[in-house]
OpenMM code with the backbone's topology and positions (N, CA, C; nanometers):
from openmm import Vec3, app, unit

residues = "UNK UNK UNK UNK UNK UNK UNK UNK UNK UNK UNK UNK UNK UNK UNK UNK UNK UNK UNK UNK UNK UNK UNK UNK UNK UNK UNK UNK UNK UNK UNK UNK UNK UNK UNK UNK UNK UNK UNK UNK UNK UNK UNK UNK UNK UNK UNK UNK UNK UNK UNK UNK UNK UNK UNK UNK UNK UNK UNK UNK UNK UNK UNK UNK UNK UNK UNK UNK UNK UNK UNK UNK UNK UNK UNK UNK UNK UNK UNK UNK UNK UNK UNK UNK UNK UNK UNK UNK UNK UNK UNK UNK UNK UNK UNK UNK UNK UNK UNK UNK UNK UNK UNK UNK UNK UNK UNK UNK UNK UNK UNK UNK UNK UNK UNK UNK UNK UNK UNK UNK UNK UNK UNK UNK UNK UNK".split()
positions = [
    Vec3(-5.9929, 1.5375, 4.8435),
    Vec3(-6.0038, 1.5517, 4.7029),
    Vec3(-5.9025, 1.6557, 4.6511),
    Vec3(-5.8835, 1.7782, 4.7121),
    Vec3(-5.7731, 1.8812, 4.6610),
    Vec3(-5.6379, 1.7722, 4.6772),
    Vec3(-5.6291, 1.6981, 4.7265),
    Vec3(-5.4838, 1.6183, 4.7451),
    Vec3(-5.4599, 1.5820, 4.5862),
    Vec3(-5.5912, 1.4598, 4.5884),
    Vec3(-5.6255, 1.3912, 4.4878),
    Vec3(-5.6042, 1.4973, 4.3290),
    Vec3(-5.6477, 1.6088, 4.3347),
    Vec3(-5.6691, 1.6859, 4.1945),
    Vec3(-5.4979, 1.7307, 4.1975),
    Vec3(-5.4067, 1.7488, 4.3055),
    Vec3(-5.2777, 1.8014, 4.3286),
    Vec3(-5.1978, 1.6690, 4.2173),
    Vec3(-5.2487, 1.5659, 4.2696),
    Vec3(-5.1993, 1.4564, 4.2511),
    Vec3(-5.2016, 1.4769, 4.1161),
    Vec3(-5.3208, 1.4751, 4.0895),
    Vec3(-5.3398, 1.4599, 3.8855),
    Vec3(-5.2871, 1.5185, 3.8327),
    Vec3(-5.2897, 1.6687, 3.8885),
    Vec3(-5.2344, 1.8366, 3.8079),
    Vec3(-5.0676, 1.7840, 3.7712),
    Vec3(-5.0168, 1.7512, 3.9027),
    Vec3(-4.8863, 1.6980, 3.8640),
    Vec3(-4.8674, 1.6165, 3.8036),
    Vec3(-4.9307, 1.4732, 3.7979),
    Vec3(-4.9397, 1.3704, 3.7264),
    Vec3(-4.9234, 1.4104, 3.5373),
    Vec3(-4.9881, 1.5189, 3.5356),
    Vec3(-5.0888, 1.5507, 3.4368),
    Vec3(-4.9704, 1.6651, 3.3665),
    Vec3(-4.9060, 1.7099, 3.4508),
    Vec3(-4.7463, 1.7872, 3.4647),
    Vec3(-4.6094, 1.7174, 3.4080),
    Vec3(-4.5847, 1.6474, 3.4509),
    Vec3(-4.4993, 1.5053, 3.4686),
    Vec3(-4.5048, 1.4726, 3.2902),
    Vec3(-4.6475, 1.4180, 3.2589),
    Vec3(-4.7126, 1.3618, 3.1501),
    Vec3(-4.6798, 1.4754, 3.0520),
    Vec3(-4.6968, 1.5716, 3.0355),
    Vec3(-4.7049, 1.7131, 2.9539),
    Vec3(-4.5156, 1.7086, 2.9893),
    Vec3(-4.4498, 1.7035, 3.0444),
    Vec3(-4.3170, 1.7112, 3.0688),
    Vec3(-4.2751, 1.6119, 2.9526),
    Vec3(-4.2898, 1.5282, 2.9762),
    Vec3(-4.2424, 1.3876, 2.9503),
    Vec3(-4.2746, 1.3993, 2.7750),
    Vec3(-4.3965, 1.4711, 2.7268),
    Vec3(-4.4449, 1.4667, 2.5973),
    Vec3(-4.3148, 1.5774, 2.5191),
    Vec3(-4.3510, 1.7252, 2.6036),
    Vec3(-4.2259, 1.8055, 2.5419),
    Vec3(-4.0985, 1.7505, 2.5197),
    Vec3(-4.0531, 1.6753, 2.6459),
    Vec3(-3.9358, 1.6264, 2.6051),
    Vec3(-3.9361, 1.5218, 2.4578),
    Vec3(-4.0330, 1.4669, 2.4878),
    Vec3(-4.0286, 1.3305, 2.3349),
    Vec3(-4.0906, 1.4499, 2.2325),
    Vec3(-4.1169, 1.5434, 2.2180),
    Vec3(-4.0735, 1.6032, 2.0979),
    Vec3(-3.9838, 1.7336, 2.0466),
    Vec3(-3.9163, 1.7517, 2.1828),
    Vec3(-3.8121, 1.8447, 2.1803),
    Vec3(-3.6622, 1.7143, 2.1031),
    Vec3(-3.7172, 1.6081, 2.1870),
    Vec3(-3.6105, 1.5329, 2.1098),
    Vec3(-3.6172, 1.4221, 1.9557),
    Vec3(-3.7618, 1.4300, 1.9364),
    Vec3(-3.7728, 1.3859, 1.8054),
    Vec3(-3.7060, 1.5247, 1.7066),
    Vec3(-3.7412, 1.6702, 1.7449),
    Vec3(-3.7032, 1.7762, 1.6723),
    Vec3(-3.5539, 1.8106, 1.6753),
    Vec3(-3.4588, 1.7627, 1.7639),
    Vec3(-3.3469, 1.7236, 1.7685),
    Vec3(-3.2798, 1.6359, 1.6907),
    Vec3(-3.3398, 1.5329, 1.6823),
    Vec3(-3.2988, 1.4378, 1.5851),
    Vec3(-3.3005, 1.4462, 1.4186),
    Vec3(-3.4546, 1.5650, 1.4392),
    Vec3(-3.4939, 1.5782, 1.2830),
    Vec3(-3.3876, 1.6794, 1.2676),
    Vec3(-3.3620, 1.7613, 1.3073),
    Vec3(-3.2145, 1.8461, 1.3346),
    Vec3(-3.0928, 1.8318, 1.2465),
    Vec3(-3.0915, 1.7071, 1.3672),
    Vec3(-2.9327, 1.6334, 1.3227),
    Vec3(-2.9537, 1.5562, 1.2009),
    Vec3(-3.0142, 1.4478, 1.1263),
    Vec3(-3.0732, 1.4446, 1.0459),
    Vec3(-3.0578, 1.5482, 0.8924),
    Vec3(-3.1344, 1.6321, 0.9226),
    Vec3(-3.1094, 1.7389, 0.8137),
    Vec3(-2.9704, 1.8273, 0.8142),
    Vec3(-2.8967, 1.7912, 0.9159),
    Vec3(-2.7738, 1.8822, 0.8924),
    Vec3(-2.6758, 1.7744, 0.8493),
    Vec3(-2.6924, 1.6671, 0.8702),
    Vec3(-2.6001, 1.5343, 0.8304),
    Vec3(-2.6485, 1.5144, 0.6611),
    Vec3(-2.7881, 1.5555, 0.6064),
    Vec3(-2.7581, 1.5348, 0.4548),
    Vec3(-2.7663, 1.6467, 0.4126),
    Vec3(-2.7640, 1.8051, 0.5008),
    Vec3(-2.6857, 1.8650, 0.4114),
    Vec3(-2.5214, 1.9065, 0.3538),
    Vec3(-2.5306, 1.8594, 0.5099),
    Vec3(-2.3490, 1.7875, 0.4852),
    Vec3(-2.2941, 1.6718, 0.3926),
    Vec3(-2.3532, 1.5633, 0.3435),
    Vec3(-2.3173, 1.4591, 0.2670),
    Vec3(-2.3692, 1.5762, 0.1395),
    Vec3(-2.4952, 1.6296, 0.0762),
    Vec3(-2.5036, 1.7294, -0.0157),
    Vec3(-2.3786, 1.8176, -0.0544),
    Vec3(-2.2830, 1.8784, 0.0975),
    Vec3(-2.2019, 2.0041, 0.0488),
    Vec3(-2.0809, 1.8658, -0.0496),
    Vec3(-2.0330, 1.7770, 0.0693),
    Vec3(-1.9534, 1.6911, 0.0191),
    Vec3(-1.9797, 1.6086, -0.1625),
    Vec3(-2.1183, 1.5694, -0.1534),
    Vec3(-2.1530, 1.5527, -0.2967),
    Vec3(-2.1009, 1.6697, -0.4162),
    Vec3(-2.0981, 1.7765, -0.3786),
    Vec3(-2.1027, 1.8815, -0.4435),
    Vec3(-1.9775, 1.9186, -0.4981),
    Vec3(-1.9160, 1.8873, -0.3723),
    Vec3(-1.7080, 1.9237, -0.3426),
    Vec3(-1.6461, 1.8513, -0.4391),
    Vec3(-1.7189, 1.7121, -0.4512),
    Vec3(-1.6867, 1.5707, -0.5049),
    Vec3(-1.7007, 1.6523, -0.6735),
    Vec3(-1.7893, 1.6576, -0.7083),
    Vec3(-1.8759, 1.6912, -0.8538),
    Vec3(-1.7693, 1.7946, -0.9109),
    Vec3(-1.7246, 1.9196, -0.8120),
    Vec3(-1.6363, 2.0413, -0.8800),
    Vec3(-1.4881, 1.9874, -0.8939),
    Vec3(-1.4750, 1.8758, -0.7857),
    Vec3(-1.3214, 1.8209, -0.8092),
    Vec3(-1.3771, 1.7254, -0.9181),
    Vec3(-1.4497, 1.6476, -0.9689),
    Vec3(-1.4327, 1.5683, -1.0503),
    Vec3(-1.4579, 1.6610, -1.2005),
    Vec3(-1.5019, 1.7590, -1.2300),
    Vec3(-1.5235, 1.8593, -1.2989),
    Vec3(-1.3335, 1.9175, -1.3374),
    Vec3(-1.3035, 1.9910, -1.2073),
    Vec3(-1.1750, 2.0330, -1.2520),
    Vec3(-1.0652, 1.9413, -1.2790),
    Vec3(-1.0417, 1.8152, -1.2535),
    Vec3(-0.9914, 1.6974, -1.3140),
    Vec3(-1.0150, 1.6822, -1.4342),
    Vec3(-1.1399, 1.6835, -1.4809),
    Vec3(-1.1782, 1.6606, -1.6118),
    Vec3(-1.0941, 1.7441, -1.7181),
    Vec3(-1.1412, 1.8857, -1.6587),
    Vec3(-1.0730, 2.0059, -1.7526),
    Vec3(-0.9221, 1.9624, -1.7017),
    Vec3(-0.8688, 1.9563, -1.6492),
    Vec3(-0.7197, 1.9569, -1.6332),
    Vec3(-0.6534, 1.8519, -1.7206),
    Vec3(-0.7676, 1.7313, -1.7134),
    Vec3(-0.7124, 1.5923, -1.8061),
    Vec3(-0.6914, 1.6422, -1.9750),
    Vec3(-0.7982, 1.7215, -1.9369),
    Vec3(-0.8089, 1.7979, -2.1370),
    Vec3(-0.7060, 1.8657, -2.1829),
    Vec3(-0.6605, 1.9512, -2.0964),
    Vec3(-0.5502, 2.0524, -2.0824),
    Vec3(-0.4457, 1.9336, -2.0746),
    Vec3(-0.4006, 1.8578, -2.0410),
    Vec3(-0.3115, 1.7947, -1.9932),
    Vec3(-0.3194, 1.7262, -2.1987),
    Vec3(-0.4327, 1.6465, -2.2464),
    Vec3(-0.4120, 1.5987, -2.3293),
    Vec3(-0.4229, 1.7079, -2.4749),
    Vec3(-0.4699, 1.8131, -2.4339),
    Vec3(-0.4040, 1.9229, -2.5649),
    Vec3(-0.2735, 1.9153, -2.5147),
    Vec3(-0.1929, 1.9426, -2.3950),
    Vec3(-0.0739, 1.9886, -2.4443),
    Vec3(-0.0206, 1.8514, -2.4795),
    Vec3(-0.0169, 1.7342, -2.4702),
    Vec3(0.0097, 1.6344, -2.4891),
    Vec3(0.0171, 1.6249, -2.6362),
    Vec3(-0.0636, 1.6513, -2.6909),
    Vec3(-0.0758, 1.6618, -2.8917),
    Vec3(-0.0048, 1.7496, -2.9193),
    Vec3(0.0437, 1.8582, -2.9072),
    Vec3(0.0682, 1.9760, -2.9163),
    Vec3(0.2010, 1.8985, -2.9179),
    Vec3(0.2886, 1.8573, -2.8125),
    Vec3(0.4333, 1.7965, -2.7871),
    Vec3(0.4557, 1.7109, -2.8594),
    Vec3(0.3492, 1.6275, -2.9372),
    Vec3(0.3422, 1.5050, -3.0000),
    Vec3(0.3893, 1.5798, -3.1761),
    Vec3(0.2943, 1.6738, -3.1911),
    Vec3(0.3068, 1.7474, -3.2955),
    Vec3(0.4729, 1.7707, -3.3382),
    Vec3(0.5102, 1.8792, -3.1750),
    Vec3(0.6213, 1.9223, -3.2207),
    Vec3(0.7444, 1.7668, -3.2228),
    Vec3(0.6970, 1.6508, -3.1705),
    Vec3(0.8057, 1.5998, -3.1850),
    Vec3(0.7987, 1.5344, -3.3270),
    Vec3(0.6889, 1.4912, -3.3943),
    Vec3(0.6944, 1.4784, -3.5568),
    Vec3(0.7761, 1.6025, -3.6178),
    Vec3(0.7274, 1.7347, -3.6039),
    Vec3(0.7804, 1.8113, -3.6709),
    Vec3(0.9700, 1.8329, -3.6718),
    Vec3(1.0186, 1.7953, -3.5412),
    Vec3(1.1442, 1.7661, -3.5283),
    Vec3(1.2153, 1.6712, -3.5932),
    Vec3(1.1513, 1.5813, -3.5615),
    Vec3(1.1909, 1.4368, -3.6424),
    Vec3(1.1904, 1.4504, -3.7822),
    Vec3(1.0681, 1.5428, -3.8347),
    Vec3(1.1187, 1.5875, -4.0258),
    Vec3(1.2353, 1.6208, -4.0536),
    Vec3(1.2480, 1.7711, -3.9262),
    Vec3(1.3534, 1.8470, -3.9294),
    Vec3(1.4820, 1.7585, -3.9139),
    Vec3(1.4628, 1.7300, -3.8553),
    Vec3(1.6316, 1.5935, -3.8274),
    Vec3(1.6314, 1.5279, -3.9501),
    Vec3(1.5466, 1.4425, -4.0126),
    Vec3(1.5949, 1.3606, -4.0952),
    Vec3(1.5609, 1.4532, -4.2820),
    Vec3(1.5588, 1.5605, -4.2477),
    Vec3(1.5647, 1.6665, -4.3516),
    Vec3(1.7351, 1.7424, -4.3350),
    Vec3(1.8023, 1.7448, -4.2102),
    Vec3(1.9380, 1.8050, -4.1729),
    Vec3(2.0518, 1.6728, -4.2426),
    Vec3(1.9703, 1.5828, -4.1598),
    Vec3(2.0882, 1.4766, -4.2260),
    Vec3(2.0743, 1.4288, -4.3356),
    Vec3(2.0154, 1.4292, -4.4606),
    Vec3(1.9943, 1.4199, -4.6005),
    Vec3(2.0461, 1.5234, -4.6403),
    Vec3(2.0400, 1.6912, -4.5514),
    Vec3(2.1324, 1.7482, -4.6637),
    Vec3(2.2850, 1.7127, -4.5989),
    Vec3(2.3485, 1.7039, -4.4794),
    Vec3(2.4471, 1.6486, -4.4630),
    Vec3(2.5103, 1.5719, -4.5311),
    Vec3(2.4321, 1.4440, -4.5730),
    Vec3(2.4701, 1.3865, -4.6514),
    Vec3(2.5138, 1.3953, -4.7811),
    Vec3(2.4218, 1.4296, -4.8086),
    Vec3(2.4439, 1.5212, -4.9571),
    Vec3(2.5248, 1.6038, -4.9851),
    Vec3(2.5458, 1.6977, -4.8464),
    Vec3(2.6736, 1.7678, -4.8969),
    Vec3(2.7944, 1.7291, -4.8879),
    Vec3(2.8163, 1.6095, -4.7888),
    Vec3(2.9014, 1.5551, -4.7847),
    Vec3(2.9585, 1.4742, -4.9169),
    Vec3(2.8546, 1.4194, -4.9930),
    Vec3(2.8740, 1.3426, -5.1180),
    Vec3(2.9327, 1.4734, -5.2064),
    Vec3(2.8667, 1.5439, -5.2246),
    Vec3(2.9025, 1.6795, -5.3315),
    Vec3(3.0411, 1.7288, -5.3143),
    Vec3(3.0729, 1.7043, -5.1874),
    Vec3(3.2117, 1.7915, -5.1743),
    Vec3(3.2932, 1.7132, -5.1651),
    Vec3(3.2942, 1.5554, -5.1778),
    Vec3(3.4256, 1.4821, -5.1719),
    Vec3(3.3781, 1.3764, -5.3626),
    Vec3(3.2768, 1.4127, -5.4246),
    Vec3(3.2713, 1.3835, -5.5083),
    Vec3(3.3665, 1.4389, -5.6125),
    Vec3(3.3947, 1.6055, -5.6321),
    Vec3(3.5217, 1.6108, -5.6854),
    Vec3(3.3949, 1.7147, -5.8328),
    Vec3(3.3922, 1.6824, -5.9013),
    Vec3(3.3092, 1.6938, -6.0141),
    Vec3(3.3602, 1.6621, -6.1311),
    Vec3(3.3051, 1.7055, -6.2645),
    Vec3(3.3627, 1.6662, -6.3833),
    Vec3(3.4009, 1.7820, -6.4675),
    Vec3(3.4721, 1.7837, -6.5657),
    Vec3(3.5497, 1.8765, -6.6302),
    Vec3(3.4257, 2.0134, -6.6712),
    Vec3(3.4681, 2.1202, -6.6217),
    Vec3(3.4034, 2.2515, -6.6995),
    Vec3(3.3580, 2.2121, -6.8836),
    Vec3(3.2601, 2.2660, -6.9366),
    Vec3(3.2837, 2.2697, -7.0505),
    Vec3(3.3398, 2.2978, -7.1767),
    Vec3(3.4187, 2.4039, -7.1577),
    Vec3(3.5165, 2.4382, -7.2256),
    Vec3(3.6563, 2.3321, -7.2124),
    Vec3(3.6905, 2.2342, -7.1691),
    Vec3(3.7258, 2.1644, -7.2072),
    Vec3(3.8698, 2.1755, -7.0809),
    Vec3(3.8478, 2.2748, -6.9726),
    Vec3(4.0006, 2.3043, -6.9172),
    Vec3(4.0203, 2.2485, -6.8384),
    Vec3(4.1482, 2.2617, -6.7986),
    Vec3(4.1934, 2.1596, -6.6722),
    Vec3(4.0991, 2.2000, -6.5547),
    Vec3(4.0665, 2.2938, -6.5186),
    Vec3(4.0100, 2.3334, -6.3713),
    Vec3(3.8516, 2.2699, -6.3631),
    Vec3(3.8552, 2.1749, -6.2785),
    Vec3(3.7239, 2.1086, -6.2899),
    Vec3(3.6319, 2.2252, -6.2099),
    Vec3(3.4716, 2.1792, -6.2071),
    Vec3(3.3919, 2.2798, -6.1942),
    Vec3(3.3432, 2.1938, -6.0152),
    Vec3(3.3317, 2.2976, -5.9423),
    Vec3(3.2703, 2.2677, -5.8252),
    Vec3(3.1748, 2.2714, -5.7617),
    Vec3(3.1414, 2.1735, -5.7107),
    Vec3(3.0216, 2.1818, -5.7312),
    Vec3(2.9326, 2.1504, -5.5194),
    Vec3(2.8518, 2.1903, -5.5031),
    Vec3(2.8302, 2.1841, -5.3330),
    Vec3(2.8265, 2.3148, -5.2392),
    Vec3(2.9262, 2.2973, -5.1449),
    Vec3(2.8947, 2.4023, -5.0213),
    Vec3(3.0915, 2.4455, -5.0214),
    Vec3(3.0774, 2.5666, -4.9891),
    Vec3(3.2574, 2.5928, -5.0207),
    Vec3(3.1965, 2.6422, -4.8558),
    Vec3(3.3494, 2.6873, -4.7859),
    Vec3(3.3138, 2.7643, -4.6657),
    Vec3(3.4003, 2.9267, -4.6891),
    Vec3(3.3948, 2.9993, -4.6716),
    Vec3(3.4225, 3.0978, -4.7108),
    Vec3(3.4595, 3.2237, -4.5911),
    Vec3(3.5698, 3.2528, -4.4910),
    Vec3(3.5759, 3.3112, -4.3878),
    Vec3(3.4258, 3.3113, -4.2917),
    Vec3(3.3928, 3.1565, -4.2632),
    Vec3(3.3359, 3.1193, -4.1751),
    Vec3(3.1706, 3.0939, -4.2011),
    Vec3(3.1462, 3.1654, -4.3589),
    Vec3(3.0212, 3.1370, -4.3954),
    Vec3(3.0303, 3.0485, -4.4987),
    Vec3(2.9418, 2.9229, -4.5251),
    Vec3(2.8691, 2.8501, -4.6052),
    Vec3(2.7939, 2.8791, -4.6691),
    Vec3(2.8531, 2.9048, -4.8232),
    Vec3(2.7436, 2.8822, -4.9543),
    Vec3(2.7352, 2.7778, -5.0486),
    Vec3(2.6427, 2.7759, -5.1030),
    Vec3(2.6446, 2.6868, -5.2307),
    Vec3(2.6643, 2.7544, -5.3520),
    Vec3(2.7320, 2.7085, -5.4666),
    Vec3(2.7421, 2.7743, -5.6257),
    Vec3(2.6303, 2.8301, -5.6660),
    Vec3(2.5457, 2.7621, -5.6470),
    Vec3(2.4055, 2.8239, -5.7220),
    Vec3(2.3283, 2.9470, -5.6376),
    Vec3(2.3799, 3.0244, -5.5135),
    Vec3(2.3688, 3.0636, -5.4874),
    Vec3(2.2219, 3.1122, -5.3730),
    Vec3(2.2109, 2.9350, -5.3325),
    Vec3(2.1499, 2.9580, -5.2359),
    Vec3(2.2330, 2.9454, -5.0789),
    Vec3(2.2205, 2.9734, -4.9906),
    Vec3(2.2314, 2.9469, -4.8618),
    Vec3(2.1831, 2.8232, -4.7809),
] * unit.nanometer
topology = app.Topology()
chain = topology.addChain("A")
for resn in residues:
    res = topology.addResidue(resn, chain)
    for name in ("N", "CA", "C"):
        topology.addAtom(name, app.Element.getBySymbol(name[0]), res)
């Protein structure tokens, strides 16, 4: 009978072995498990701040975008405000003008004269 109870104790050993292991390795698994979605979590997260700073960058990207848009209207005034007076002065100064009022030969002039390298007009704007 002591054989017999040797037999069981171990049996009974073996069995208790065999159990720790099946839940040393279910707790292994639950382990791996929880470290695999807190890893897909960090990655969710990584995902969310890059799709976040994209966002702001797209914004930034489309203020300065208006901003360039702005200044290129405002250029385009400026240009077709340069060449109207170009024009204009060009007309004024090969137009010639018409007689002073007093009646004299020296006609009256009229436009942009150049003057040791500066440009005025008669009326005395710039």
């Amino acid at each position: 009978m002591a054989k017999r109870a040797k037999t069981d104790a171990d049996a009974e050993a073996d069995l208790g072995d065999e159990v720790r292991e099946y839940i040393a390795r279910l707790s292994s698994e639950k382990h791996e498990e929880s470290e695999q979605l807190y890893k897909t979590e960090q990655r969710h997260q990584i995902m969310a701040d890059q799709a976040a700073t994209m966002k702001s960058q797209m914004r930034t990207k489309d203020d300065e975008i208006s901003a360039l848009t702005a200044q290129v209207a405002t250029l385009t005034r400026s240009i077709e405000t340069l060449t109207q007076t170009i024009t204009c002065l060009s007309a004024m100064q090969t137009g010639g003008g018409q007689d002073n009022k007093r009646g004299g030969g020296r006609k009256e002039e009229k436009g942009a004269r150049n003057l040791g390298g500066y440009c005025w007009l008669h009326d005395g704007t710039q």
